[in-house]
CHARMM internal coordinates of N, CA and C (Angstrom, degrees):
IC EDIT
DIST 1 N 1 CA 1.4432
DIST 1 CA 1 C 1.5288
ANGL 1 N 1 CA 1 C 110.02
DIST 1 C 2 N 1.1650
ANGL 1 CA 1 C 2 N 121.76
DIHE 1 N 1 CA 1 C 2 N -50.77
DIST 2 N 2 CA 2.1425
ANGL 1 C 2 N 2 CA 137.84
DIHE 1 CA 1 C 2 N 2 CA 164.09
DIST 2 CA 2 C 1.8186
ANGL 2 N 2 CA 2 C 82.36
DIHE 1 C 2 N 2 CA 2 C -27.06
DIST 2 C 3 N 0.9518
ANGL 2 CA 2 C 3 N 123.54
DIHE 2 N 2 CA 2 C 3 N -70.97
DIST 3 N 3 CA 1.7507
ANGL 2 C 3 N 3 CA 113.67
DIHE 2 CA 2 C 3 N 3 CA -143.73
DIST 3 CA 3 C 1.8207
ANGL 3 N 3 CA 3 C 83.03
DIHE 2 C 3 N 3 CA 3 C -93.27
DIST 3 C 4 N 1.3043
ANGL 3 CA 3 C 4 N 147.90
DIHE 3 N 3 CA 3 C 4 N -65.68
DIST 4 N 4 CA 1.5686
ANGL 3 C 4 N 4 CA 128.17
DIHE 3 CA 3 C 4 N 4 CA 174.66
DIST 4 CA 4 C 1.5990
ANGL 4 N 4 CA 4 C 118.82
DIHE 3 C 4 N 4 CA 4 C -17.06
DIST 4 C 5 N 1.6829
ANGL 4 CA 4 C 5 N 103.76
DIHE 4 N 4 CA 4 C 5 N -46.00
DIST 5 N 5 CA 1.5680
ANGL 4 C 5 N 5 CA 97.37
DIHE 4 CA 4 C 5 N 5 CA -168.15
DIST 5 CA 5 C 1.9479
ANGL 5 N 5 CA 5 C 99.79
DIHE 4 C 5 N 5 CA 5 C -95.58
DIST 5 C 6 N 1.5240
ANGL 5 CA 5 C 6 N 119.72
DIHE 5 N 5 CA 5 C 6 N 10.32
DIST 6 N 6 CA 1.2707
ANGL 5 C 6 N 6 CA 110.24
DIHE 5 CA 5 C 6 N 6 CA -149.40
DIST 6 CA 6 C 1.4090
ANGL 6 N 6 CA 6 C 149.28
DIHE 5 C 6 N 6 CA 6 C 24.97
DIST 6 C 7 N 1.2339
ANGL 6 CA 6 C 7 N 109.99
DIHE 6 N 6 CA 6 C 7 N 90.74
DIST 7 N 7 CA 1.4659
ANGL 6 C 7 N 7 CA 115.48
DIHE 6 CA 6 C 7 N 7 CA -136.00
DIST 7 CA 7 C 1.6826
ANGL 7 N 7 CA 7 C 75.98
DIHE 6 C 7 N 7 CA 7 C -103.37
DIST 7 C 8 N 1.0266
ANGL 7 CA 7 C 8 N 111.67
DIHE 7 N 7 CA 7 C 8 N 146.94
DIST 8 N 8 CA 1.5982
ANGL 7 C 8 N 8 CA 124.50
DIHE 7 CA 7 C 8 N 8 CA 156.99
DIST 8 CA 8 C 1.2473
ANGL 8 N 8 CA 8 C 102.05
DIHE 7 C 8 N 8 CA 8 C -70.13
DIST 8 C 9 N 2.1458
ANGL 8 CA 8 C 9 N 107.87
DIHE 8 N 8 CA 8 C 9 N 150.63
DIST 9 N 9 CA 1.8146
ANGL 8 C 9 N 9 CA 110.44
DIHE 8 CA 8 C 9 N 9 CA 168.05
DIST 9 CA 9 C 1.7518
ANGL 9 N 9 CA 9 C 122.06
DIHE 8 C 9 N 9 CA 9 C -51.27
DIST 9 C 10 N 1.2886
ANGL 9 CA 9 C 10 N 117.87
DIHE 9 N 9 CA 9 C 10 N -27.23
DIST 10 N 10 CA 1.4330
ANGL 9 C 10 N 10 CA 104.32
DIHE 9 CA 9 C 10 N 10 CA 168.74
DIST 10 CA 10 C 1.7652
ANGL 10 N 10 CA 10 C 114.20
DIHE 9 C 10 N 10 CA 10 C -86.61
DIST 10 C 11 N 1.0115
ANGL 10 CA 10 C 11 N 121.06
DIHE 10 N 10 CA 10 C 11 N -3.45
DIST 11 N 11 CA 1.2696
ANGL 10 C 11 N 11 CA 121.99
DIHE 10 CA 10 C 11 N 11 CA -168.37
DIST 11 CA 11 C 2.1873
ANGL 11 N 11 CA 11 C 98.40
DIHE 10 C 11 N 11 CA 11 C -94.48
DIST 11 C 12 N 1.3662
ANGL 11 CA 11 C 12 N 89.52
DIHE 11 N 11 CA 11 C 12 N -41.42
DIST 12 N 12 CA 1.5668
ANGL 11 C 12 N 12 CA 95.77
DIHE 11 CA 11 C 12 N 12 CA 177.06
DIST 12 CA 12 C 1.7344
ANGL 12 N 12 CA 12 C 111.06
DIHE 11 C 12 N 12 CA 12 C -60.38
DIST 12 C 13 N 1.6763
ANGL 12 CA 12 C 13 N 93.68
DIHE 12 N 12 CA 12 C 13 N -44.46
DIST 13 N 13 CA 1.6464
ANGL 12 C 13 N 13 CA 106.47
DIHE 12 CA 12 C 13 N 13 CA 179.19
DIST 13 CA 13 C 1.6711
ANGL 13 N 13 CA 13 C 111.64
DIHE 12 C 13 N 13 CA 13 C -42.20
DIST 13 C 14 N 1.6428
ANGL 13 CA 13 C 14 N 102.38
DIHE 13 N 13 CA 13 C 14 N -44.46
DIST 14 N 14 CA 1.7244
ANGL 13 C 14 N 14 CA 113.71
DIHE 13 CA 13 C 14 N 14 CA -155.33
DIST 14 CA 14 C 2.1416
ANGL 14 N 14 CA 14 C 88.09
DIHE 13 C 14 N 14 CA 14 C -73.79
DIST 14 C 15 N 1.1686
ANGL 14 CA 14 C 15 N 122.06
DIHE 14 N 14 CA 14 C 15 N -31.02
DIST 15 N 15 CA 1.4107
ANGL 14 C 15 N 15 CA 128.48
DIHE 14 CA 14 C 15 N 15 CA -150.66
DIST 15 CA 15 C 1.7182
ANGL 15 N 15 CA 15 C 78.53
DIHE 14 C 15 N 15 CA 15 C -77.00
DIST 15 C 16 N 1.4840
ANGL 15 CA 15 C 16 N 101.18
DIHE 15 N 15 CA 15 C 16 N -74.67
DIST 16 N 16 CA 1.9169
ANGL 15 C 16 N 16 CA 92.15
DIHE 15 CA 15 C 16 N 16 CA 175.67
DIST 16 CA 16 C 1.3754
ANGL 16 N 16 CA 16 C 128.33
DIHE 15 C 16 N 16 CA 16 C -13.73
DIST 16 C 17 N 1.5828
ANGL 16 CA 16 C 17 N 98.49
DIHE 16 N 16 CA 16 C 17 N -62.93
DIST 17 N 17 CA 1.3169
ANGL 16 C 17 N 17 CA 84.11
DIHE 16 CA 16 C 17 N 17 CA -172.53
DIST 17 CA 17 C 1.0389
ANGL 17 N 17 CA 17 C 112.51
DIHE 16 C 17 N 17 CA 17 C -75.57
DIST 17 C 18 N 1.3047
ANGL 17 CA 17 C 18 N 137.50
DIHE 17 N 17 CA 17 C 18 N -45.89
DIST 18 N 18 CA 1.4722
ANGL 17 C 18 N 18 CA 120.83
DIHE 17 CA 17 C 18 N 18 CA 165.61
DIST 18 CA 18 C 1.2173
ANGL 18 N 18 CA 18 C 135.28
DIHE 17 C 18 N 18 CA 18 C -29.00
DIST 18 C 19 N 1.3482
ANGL 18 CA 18 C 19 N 123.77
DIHE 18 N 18 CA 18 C 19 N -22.61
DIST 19 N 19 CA 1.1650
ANGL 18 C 19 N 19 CA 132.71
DIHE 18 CA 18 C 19 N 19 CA -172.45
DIST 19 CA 19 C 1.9569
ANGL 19 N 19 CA 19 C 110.55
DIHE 18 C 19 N 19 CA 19 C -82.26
DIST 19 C 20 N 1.5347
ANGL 19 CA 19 C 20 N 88.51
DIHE 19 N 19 CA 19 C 20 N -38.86
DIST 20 N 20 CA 1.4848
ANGL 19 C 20 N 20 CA 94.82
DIHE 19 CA 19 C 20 N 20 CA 178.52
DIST 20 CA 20 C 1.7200
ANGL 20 N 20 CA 20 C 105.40
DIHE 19 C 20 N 20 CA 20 C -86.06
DIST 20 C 21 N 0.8053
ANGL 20 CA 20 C 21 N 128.70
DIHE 20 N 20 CA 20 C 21 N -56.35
DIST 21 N 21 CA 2.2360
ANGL 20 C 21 N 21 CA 131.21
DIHE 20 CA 20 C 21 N 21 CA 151.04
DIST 21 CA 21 C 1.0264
ANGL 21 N 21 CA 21 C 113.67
DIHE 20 C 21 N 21 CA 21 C -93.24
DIST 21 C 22 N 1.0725
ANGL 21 CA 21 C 22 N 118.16
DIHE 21 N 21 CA 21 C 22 N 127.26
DIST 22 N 22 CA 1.6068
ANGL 21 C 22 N 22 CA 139.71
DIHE 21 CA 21 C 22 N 22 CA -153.29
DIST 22 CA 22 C 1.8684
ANGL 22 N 22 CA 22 C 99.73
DIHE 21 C 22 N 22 CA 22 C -110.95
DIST 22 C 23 N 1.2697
ANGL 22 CA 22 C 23 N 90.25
DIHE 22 N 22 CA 22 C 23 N 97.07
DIST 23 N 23 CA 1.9337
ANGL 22 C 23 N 23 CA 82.45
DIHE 22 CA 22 C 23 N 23 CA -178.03
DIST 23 CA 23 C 1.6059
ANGL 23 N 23 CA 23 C 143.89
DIHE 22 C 23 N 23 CA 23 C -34.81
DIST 23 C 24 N 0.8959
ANGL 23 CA 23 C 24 N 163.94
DIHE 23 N 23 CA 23 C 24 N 108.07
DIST 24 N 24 CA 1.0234
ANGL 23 C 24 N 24 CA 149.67
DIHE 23 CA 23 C 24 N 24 CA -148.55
DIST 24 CA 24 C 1.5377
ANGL 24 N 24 CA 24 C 117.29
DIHE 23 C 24 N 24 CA 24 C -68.48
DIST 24 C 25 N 1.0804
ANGL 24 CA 24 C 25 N 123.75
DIHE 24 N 24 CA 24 C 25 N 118.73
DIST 25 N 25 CA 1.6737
ANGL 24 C 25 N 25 CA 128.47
DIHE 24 CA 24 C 25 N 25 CA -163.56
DIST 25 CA 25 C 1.6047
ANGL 25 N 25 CA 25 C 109.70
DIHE 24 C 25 N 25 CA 25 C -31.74
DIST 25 C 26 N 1.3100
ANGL 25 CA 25 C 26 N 115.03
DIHE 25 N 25 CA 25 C 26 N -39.08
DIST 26 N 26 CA 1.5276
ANGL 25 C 26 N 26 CA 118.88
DIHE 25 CA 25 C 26 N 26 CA -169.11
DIST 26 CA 26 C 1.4738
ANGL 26 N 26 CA 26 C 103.77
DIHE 25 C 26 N 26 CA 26 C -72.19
DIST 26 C 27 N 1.3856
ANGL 26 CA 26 C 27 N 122.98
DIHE 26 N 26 CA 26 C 27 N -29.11
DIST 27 N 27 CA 1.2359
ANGL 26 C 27 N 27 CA 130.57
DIHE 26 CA 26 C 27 N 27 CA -177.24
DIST 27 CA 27 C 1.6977
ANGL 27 N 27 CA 27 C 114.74
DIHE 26 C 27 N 27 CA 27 C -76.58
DIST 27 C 28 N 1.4304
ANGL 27 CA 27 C 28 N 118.55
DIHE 27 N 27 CA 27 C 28 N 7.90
DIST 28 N 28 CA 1.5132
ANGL 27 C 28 N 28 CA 116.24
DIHE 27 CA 27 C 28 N 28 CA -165.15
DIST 28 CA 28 C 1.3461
ANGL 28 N 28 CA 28 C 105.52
DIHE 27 C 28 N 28 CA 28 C -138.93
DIST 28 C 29 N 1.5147
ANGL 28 CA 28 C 29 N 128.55
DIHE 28 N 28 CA 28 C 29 N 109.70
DIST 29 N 29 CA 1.4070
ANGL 28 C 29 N 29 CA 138.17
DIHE 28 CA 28 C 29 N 29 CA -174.91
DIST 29 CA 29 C 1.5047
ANGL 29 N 29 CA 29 C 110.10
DIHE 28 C 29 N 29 CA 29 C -80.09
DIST 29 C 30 N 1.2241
ANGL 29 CA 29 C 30 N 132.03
DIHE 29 N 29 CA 29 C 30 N 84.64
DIST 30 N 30 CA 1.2562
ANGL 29 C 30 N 30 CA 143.72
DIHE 29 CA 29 C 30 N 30 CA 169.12
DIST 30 CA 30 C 1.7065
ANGL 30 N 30 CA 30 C 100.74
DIHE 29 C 30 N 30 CA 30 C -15.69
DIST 30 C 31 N 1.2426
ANGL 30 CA 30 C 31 N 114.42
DIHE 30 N 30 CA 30 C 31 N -56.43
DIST 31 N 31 CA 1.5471
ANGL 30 C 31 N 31 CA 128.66
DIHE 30 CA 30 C 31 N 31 CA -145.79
DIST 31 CA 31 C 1.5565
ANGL 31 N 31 CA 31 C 88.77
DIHE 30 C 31 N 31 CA 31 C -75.94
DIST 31 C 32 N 0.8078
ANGL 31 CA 31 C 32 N 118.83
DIHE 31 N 31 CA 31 C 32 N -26.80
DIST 32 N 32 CA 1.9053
ANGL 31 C 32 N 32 CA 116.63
DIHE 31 CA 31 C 32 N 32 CA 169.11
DIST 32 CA 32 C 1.2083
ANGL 32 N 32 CA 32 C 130.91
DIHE 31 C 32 N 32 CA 32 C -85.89
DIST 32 C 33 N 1.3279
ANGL 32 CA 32 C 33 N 118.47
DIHE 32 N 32 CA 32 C 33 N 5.97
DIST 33 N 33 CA 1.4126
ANGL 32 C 33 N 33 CA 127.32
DIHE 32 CA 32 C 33 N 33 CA 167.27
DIST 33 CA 33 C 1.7444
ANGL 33 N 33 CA 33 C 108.61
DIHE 32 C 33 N 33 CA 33 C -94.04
DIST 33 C 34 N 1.1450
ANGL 33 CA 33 C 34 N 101.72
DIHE 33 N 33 CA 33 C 34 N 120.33
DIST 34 N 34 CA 1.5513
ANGL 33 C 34 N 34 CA 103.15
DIHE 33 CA 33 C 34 N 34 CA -165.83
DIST 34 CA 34 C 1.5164
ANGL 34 N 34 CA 34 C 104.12
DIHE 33 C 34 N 34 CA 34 C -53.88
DIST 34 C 35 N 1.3835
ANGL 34 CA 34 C 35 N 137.75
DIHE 34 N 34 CA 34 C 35 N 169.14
DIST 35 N 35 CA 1.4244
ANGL 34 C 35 N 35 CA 149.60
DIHE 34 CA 34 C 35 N 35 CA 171.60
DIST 35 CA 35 C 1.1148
ANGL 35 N 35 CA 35 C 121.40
DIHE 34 C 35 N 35 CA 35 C -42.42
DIST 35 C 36 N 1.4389
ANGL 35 CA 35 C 36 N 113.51
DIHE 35 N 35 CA 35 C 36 N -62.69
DIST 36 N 36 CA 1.0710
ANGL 35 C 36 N 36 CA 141.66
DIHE 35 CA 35 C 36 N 36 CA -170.28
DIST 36 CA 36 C 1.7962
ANGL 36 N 36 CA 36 C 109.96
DIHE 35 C 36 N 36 CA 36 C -68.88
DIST 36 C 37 N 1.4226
ANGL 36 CA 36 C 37 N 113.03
DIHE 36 N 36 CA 36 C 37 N -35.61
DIST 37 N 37 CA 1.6867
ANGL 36 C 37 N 37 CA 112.68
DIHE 36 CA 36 C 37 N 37 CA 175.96
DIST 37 CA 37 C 1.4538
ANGL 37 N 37 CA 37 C 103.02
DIHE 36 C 37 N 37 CA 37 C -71.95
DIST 37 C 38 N 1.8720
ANGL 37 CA 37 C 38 N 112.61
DIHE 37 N 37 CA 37 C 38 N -38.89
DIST 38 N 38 CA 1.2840
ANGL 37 C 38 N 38 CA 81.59
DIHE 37 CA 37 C 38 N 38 CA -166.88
DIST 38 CA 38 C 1.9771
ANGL 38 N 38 CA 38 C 122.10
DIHE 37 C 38 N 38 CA 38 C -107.54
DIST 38 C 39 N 1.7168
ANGL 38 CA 38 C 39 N 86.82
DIHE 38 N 38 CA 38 C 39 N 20.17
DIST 39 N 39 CA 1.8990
ANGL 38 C 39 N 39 CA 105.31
DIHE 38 CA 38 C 39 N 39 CA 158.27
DIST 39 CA 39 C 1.8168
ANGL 39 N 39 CA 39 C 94.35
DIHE 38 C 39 N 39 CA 39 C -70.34
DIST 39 C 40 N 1.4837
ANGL 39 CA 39 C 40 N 116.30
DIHE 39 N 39 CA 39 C 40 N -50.67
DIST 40 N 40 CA 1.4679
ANGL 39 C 40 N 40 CA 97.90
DIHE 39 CA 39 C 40 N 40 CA -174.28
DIST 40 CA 40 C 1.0892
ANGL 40 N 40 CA 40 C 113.91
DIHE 39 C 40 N 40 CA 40 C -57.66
DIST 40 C 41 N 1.4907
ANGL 40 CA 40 C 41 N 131.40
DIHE 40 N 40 CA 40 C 41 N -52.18
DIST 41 N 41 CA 1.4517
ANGL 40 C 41 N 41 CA 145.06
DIHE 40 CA 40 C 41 N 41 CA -162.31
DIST 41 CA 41 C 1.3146
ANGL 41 N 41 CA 41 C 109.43
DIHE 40 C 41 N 41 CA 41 C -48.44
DIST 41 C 42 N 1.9550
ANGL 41 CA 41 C 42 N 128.02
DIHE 41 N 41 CA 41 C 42 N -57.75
DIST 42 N 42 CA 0.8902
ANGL 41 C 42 N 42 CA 129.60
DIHE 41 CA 41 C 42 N 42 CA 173.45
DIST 42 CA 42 C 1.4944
ANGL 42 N 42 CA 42 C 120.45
DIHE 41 C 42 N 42 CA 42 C -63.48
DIST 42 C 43 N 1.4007
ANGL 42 CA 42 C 43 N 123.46
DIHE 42 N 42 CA 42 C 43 N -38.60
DIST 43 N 43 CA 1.4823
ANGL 42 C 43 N 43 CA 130.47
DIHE 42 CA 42 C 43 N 43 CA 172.54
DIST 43 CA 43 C 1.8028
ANGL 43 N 43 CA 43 C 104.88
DIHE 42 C 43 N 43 CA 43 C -40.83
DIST 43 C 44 N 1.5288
ANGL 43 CA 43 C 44 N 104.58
DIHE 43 N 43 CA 43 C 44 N -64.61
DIST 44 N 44 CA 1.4894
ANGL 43 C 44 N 44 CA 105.35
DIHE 43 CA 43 C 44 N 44 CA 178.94
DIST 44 CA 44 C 1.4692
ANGL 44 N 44 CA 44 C 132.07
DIHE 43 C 44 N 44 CA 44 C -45.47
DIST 44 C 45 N 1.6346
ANGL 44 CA 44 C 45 N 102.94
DIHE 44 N 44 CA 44 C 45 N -30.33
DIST 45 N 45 CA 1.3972
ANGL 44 C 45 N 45 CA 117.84
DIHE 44 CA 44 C 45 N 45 CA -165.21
DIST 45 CA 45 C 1.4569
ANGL 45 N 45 CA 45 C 79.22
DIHE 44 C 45 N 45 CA 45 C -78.74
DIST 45 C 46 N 1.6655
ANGL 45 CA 45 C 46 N 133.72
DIHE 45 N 45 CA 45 C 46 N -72.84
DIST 46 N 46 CA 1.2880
ANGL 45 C 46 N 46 CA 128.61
DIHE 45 CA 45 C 46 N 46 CA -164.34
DIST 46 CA 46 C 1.2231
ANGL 46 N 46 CA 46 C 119.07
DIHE 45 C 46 N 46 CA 46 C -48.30
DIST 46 C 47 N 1.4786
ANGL 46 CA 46 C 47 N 119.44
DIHE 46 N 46 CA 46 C 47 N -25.28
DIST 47 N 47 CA 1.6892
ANGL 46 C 47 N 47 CA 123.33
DIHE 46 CA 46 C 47 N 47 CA 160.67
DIST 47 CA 47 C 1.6720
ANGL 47 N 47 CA 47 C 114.54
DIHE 46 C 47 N 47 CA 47 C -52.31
DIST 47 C 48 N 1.4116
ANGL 47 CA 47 C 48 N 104.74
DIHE 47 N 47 CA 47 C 48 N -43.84
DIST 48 N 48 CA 1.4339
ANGL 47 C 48 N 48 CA 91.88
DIHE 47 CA 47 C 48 N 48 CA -174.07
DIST 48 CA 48 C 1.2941
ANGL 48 N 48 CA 48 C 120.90
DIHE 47 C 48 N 48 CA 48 C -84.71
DIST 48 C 49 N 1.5554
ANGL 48 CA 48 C 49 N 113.02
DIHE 48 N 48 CA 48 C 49 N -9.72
DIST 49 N 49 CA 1.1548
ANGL 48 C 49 N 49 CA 108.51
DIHE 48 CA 48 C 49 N 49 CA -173.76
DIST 49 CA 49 C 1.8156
ANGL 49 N 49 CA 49 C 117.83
DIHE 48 C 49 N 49 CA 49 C -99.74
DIST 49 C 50 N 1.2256
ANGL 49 CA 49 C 50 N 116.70
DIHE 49 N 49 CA 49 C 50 N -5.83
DIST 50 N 50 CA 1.5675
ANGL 49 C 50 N 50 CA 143.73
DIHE 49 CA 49 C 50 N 50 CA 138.37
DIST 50 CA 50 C 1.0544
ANGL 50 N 50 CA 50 C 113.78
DIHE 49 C 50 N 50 CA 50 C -74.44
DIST 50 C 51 N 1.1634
ANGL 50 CA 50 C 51 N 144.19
DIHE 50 N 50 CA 50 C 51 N 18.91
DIST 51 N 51 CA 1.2114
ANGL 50 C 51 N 51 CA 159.35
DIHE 50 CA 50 C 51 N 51 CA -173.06
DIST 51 CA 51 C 2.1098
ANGL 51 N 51 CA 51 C 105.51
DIHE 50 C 51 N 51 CA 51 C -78.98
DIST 51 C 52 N 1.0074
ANGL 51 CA 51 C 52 N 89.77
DIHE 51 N 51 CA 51 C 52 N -69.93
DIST 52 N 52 CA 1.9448
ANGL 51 C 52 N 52 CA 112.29
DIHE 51 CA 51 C 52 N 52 CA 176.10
DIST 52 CA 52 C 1.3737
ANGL 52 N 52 CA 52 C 94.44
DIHE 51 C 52 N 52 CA 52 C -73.59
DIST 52 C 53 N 1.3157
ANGL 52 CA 52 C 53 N 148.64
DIHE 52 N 52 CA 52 C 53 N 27.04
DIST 53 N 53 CA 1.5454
ANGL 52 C 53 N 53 CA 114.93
DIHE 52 CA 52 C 53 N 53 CA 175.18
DIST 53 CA 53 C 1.7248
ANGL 53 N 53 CA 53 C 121.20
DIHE 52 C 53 N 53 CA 53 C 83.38
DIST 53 C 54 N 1.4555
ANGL 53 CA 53 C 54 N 110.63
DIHE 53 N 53 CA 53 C 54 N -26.16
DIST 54 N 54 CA 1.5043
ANGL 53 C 54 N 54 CA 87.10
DIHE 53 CA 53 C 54 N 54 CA -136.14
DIST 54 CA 54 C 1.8955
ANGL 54 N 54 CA 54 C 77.24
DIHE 53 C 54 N 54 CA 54 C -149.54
DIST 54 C 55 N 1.4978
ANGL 54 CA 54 C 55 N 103.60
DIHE 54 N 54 CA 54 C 55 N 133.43
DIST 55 N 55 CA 1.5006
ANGL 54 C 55 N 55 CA 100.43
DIHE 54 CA 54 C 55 N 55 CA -179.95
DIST 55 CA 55 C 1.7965
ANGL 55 N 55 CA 55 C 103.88
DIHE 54 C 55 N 55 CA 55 C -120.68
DIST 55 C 56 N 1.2829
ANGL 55 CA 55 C 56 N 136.59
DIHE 55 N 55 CA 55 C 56 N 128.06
DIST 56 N 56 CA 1.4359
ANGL 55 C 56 N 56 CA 122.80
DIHE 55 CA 55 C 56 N 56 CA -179.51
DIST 56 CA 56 C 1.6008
ANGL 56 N 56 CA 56 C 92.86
DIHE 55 C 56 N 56 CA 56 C -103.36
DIST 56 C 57 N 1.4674
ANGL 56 CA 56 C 57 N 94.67
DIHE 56 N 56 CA 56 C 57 N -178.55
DIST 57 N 57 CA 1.8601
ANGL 56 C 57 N 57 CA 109.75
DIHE 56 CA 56 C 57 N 57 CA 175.76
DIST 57 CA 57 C 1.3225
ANGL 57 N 57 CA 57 C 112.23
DIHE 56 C 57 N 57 CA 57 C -38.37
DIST 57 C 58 N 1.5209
ANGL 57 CA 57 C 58 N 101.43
DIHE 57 N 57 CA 57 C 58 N -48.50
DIST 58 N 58 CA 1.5684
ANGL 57 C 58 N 58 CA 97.40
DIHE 57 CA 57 C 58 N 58 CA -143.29
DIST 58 CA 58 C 1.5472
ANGL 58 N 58 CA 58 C 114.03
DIHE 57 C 58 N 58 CA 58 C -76.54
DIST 58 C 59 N 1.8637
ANGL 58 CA 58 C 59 N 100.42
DIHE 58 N 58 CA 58 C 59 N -17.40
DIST 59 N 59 CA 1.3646
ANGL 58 C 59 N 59 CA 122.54
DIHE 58 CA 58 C 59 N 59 CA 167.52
DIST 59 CA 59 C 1.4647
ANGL 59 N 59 CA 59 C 115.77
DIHE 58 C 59 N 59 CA 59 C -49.82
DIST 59 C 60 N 1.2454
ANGL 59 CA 59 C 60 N 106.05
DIHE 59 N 59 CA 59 C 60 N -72.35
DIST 60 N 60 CA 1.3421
ANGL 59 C 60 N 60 CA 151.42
DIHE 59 CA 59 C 60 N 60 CA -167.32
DIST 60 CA 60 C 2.3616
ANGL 60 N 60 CA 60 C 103.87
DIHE 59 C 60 N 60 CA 60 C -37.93
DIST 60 C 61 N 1.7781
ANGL 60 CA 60 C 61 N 84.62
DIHE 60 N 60 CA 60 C 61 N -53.07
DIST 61 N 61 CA 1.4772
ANGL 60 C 61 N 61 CA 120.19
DIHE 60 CA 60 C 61 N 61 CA 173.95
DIST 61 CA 61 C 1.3935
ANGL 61 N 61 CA 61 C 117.30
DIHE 60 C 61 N 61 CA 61 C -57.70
DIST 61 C 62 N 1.5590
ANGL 61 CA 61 C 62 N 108.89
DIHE 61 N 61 CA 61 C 62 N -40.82
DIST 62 N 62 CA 1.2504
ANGL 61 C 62 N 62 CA 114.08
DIHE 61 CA 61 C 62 N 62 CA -155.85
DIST 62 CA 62 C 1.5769
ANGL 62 N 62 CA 62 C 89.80
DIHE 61 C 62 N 62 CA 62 C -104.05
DIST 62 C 63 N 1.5715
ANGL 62 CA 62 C 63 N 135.77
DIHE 62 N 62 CA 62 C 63 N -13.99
DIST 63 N 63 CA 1.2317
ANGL 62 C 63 N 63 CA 116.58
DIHE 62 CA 62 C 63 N 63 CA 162.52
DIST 63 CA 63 C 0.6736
ANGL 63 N 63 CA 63 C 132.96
DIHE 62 C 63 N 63 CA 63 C -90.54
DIST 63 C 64 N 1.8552
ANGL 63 CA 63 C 64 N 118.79
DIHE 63 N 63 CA 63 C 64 N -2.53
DIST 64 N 64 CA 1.7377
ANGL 63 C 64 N 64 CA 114.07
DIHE 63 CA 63 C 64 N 64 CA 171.21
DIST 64 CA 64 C 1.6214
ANGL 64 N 64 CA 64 C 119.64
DIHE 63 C 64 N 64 CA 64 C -92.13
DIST 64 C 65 N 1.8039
ANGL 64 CA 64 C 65 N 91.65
DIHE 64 N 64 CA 64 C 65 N 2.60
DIST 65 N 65 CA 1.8628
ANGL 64 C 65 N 65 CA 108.91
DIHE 64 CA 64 C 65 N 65 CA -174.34
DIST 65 CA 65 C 1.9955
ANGL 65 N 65 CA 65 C 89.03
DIHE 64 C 65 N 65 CA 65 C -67.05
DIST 65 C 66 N 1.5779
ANGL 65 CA 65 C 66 N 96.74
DIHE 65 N 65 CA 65 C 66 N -51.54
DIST 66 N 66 CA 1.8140
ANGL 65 C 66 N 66 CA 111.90
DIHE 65 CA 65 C 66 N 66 CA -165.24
DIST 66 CA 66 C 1.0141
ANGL 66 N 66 CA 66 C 96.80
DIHE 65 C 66 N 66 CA 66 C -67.37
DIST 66 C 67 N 1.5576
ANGL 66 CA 66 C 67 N 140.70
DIHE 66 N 66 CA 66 C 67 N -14.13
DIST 67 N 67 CA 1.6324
ANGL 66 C 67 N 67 CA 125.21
DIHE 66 CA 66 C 67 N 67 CA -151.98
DIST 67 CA 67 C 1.6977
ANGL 67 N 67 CA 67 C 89.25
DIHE 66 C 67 N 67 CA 67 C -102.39
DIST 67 C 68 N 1.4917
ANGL 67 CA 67 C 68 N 99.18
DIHE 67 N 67 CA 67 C 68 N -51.20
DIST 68 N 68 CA 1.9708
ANGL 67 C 68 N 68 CA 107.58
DIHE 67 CA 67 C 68 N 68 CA 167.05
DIST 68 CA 68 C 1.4180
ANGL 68 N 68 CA 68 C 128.57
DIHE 67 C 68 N 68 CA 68 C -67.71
DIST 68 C 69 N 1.5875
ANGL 68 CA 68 C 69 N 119.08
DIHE 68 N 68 CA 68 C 69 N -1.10
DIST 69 N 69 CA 1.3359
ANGL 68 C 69 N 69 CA 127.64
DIHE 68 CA 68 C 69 N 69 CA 165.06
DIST 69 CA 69 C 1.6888
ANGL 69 N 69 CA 69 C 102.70
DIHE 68 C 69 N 69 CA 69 C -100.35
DIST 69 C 70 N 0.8470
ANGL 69 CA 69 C 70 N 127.26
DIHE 69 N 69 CA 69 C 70 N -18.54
DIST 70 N 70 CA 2.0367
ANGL 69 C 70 N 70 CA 138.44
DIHE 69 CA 69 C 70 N 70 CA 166.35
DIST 70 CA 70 C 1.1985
ANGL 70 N 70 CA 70 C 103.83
DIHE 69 C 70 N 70 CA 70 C -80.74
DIST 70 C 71 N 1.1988
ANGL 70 CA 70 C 71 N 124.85
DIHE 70 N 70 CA 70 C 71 N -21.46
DIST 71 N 71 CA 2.0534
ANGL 70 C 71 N 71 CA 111.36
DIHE 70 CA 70 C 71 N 71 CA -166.03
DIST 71 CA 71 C 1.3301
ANGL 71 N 71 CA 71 C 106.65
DIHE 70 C 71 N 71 CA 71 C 60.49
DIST 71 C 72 N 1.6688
ANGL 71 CA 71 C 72 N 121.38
DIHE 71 N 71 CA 71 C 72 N 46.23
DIST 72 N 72 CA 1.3916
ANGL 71 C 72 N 72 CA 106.57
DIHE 71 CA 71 C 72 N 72 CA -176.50
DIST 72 CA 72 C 1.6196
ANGL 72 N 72 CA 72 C 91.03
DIHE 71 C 72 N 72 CA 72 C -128.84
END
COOR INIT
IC SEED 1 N 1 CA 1 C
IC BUILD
């Protein structure tokens, strides 16, 4: 996803670490993630979660929580 959205080397750096500590939601301004990262971001999430065929509520629930915490 780093090279899909072309992330610059400090921008890849910031994803690392996140990846290994995961920021705490209050700590992350939606409104500063450009449009376009987080049309990819959500696209991917909906990839994985269509992933099996088969989407239930709780899926379904929990991606319009991320789609309304993105402003997307």
């Amino acid at each position: 996803m780093v090279e899909r959205l072309e992330l610059d080397a400090d921008d890849a750096r910031q994803v690392d670490e996140w990846l290994s500590i995961a920021p705490s939601p209050q700590s992350v301004d939606p409104k500063r993630v450009p449009d376009a990262h987080r049309r990819t971001f959500i696209e991917a999430v909906r990839a994985l979660i269509y992933a099996d065929g088969e989407v239930d509520a709780e899926e379904r629930e929990q991606l319009e929580k991320l789609k309304a915490a993105l402003g997307s």
